[in-house]
C-alpha positions as CSV (number, residue, x, y, z in Angstrom):
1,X,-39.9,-14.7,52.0
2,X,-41.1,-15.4,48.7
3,X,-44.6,-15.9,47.5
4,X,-46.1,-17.9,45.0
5,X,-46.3,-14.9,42.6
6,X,-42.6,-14.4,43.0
7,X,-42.2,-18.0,41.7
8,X,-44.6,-17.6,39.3
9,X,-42.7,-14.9,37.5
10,X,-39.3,-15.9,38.1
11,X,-40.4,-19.4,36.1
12,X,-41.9,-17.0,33.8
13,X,-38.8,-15.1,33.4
14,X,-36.6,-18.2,33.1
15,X,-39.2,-19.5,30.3
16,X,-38.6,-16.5,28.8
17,X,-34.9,-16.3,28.7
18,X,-34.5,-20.2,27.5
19,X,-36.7,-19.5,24.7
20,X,-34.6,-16.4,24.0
21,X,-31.3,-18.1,24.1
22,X,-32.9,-21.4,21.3
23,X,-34.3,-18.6,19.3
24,X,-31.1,-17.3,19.0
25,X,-29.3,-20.7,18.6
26,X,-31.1,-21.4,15.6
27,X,-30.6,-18.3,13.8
28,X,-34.2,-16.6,14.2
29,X,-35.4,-13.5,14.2
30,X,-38.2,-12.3,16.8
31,X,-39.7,-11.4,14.0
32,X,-39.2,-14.8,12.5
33,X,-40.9,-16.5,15.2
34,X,-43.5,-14.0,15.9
35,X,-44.7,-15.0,11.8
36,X,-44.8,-18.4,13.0
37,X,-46.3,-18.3,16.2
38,X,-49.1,-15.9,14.4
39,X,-48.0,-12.9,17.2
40,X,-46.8,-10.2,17.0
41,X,-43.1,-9.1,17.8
42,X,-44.0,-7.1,20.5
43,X,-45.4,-9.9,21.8
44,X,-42.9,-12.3,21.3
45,X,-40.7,-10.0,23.1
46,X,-43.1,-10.1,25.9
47,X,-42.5,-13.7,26.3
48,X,-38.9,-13.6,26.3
49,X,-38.7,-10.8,28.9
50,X,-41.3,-12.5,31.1
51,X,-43.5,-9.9,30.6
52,X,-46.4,-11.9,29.0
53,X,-47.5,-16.0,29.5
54,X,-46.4,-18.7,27.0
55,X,-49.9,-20.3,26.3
56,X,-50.0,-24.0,25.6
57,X,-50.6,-24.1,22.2
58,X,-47.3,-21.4,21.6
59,X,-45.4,-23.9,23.5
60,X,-46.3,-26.8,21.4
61,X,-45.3,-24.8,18.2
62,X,-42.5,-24.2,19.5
63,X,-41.8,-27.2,20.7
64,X,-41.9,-28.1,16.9
C-alpha cells in the first residue's frame, strides 16, 4: 500500500524526469538552466532526480 508521501515523490520524480527530457530537447545545458533559473547546478540536478521541489516561481520560468 502506498502512502501519500510515496505519491508525493513519485510526482516529484516524474516532474523531474519531464523537465529533464525538455531541457534536453532544446539543447540546454543544466548549467544553462541553472543561470536562468538563478540556481545552482547542483540544484537543478536535484530537481531533475526528484531529489529537491520545483517551487512555483521556477516553474513559471520555466514554463517561459
Amino acid at each position: 500500500m502506498s502512502t501519500n508521501s510515496d505519491d508525493m515523490d513519485g510526482d516529484r520524480r516524474a516532474m523531474g524526469e519531464r523537465l529533464r527530457q525538455a531541457r534536453e530537447y532544446l539543447g540546454f545545458s543544466q548549467e544553462e538552466v541553472a543561470k536562468y533559473l538563478g540556481t545552482s547546478r547542483s540544484a537543478l540536478s536535484n530537481i531533475e532526480t526528484g531529489q529537491r521541489k520545483v517551487d512555483a516561481l521556477e516553474l513559471k520560468k520555466l514554463a517561459s
